[in-house]
Wavefront OBJ file of the C-alpha trace (Angstrom):
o trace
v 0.000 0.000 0.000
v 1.439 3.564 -0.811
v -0.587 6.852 -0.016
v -0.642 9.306 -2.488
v 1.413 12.398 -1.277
v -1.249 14.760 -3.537
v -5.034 13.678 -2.597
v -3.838 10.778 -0.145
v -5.639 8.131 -1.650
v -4.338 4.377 -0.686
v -2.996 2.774 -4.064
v -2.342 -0.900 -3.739
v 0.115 -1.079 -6.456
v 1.585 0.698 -9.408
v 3.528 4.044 -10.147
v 0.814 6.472 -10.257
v -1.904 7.172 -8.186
v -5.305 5.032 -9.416
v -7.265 8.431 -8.467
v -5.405 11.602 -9.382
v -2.225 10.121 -11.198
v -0.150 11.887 -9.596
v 3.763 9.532 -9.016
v 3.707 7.880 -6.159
v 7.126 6.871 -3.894
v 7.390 4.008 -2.013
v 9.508 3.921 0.919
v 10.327 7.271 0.531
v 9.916 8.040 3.894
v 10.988 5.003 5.541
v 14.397 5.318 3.677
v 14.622 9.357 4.741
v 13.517 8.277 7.982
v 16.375 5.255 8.350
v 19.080 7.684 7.110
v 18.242 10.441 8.956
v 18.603 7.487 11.905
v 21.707 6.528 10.689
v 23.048 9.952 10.198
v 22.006 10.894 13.777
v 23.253 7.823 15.577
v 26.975 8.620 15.357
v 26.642 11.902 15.928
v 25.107 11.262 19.406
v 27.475 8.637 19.855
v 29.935 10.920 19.209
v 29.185 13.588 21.332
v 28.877 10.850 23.942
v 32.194 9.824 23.625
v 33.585 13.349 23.871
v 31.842 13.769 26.674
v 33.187 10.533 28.476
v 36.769 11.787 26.991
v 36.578 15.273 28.979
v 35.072 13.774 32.536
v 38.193 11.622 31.974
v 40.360 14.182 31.783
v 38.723 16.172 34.468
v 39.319 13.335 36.440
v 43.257 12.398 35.597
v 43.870 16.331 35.900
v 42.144 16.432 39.127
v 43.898 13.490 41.082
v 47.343 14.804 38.773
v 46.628 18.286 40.938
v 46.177 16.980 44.206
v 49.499 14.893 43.921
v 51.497 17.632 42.946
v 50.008 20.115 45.256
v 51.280 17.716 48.338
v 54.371 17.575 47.309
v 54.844 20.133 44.618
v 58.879 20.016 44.128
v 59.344 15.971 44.486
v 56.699 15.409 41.987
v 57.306 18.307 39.643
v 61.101 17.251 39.287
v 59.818 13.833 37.794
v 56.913 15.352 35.462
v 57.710 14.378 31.604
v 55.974 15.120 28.473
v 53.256 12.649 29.143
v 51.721 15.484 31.138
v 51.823 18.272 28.700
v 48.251 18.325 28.380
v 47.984 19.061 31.948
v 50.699 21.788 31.759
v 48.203 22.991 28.977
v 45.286 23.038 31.365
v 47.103 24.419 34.453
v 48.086 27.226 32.161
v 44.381 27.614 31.238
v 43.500 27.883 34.760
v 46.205 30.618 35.715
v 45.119 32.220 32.938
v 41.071 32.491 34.000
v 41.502 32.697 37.719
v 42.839 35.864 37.905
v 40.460 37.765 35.537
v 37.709 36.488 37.257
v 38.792 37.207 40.878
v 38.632 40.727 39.532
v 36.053 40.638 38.208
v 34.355 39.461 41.546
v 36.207 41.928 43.255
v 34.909 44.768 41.463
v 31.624 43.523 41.329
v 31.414 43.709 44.983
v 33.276 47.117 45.229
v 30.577 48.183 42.926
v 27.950 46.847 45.133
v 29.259 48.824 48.399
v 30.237 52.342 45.875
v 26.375 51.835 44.901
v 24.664 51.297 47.890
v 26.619 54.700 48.812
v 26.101 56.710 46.165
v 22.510 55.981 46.230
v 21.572 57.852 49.296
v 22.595 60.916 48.060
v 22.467 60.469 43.975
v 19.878 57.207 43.559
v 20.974 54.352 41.417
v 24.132 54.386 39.036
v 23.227 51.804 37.110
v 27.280 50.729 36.216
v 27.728 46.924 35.982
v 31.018 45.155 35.429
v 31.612 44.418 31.775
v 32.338 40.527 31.857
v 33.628 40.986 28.428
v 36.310 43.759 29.381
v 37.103 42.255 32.802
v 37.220 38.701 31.821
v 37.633 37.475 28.515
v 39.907 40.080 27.318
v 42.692 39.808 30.614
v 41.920 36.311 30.189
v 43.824 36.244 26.693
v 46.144 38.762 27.666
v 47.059 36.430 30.674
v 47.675 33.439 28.675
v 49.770 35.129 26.574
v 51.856 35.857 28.952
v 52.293 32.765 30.894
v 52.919 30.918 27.839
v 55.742 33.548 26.894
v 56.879 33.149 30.442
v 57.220 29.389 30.092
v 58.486 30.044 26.449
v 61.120 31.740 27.830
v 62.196 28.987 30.696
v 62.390 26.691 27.427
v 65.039 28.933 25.924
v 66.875 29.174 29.153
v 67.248 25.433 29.535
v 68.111 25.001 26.140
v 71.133 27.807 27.120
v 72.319 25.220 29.722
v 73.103 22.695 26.779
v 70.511 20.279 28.412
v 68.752 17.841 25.740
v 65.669 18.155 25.991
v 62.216 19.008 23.968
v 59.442 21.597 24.556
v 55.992 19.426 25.461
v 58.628 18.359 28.532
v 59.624 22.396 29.716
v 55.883 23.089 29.497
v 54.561 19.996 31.137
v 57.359 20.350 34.230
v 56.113 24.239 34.238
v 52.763 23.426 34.540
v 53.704 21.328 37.314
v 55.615 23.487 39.479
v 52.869 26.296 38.397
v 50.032 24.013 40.419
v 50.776 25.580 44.008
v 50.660 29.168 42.663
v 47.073 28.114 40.688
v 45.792 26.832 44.467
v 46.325 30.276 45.993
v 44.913 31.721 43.179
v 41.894 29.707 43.791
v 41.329 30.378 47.012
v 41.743 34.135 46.144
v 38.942 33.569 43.651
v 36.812 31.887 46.102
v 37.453 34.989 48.282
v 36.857 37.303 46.115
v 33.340 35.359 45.719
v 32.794 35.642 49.571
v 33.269 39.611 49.182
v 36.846 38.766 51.482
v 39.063 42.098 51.510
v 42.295 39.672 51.447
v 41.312 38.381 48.370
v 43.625 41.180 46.192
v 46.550 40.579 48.270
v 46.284 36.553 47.723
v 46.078 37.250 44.202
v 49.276 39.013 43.742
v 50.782 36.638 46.148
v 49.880 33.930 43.397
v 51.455 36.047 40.444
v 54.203 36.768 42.368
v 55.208 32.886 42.936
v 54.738 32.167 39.343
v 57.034 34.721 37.900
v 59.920 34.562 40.993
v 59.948 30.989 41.690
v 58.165 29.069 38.772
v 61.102 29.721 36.174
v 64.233 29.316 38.638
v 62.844 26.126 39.713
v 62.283 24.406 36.004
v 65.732 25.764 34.983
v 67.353 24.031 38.187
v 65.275 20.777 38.042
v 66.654 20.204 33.977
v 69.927 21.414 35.041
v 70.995 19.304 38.094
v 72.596 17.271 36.062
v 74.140 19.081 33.897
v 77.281 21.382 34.670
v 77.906 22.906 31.029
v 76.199 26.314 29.314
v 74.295 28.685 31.185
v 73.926 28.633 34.465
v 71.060 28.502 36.705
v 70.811 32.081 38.137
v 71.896 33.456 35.223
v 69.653 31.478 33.156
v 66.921 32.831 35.611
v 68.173 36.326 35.654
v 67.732 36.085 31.730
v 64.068 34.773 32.470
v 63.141 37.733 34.511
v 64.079 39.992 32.230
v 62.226 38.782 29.036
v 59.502 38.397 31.585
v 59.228 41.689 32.734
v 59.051 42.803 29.080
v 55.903 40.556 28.385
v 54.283 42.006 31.727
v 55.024 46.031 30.065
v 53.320 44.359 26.776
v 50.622 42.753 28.986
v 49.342 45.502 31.333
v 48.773 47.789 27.740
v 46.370 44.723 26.806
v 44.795 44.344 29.736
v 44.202 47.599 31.101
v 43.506 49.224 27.865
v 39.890 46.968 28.447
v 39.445 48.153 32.132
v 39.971 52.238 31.217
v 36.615 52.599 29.792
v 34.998 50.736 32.470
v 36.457 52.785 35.261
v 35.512 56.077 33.688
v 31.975 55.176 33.129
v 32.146 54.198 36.868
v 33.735 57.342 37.965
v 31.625 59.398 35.953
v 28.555 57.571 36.892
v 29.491 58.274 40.485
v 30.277 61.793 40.160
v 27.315 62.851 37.864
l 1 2 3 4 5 6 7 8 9 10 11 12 13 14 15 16 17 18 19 20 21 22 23 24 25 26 27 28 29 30 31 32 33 34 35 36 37 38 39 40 41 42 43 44 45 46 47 48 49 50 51 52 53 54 55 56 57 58 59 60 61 62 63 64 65 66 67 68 69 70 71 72 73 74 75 76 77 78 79 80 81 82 83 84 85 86 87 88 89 90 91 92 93 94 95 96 97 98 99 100 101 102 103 104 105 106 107 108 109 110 111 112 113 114 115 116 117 118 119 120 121 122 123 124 125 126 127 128 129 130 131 132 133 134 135 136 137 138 139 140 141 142 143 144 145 146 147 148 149 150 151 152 153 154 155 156 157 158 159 160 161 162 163 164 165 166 167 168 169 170 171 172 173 174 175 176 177 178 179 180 181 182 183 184 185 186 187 188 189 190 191 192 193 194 195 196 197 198 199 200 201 202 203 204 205 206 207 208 209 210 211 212 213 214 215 216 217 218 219 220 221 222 223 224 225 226 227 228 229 230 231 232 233 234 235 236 237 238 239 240 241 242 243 244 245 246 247 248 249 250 251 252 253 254 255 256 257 258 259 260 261 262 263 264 265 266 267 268 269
């Protein structure tokens, strides 16, 4: 039996329909229905399996974290390429922590500057830009960590020690873990509307640009007495470093300057 698609009228048999003779298409739909099955089965099957593939991850990075946060030196001193991709994502996480502790902060700043202004000038209507404050430092932050750990690489590749990139980054990563955990907690802080939460912050950046990069360079080079040497190679460090952090404040400030004068002029006026 096929229904005609044009008056619906059940034909038994044939190519045309017995009332209106219009063509008629048998198994049309079934066939559009068992591809579109088809189509759609690996595709959620896919997705599935990405899905498993990232709770994995989460779960390797997360017990990877704890490890190296009890014993940050003795386990960072034995981290190989295998863990680059967790150097990756500690990276990542340096890189987003920070932006959005600020972000906090200055949302509850705001709140308190509001609830001031308006008994004497009514609501300011000023919210933080998560755009500006977030996304935009974020970027700018990576960058910089990356060229941080860029330049460690070229440092221990100054002390004539053999060895290849993925390993630099993934060691980096590791011995970046305990300045990501204050970082965190300055996040969570911030969150909680905690003053402190600025001063943790900066205690985490200033761990991962004074101790991160000394302690990579020495952990490649204890073996190895020939080419630069450790403090120097450090000293060398610092300096590119400090050059990436003149680049870096441009980039991320340059997205906070419009924000604070619509919030000082929406105080003021």
């Amino acid at each position: 039996m096929a229904q005609c698609q044009n008056c619906q009228h059940e034909n038994e048999g044939g190519k045309f329909c017995e009332k209106c003779g219009s063509p008629l298409h048998f198994g049309t739909f079934n066939e559009a229905a068992a591809t579109t099955t088809i189509q759609t089965q690996p595709v959620d099957s896919q997705a599935n399996q990405y899905l498993e593939g990232a709770k994995n991850v989460s779960k390797r990075y997360f017990s990877y974290f704890i490890e190296v946060l009890k014993k940050p030196y003795a386990s960072s001193v034995n981290v190989g390429q295998e863990h680059f991709i967790n150097g990756i994502i500690t990276i990542v996480l340096y890189s987003i922590f920070i932006p959005l502790m600020l972000y906090f902060a200055l949302k509850g700043f705001l709140a308190e500057m509001s609830g001031l202004a308006s008994d004497f000038m009514g609501e300011t209507g000023i919210s933080v830009p998560f755009t500006d404050v977030v996304i935009k430092p974020t970027i700018a932050f990576a960058v910089f960590i990356f060229l941080v750990a860029c330049f460690t690489f070229a440092a221990v590749k100054l002390g004539r020690v053999n060895v290849n990139f993925k390993e630099v980054i993934a060691r980096f990563g590791s011995f970046l873990i305990p300045s990501v955990a204050i970082l965190a907690v300055a996040l969570i802080f911030s969150i909680l509307k905690v003053k402190l939460s600025i001063f943790i912050a900066f205690l985490g950046v200033l761990t991962s640009i004074f101790l991160v990069p000394p302690l990579v360079i020495a952990s490649f080079k204890k073996q190895f007495q020939d080419g630069v040497d450790v403090i120097y190679g450090a000293l060398i460090t610092y300096v590119l470093s400090f050059l990436a952090i003149a680049i870096m404040v441009d980039m991320v400030f340059e997205s906070l300057r419009e924000f604070v004068t619509e919030l000082l002029g929406g105080m003021m006026f």
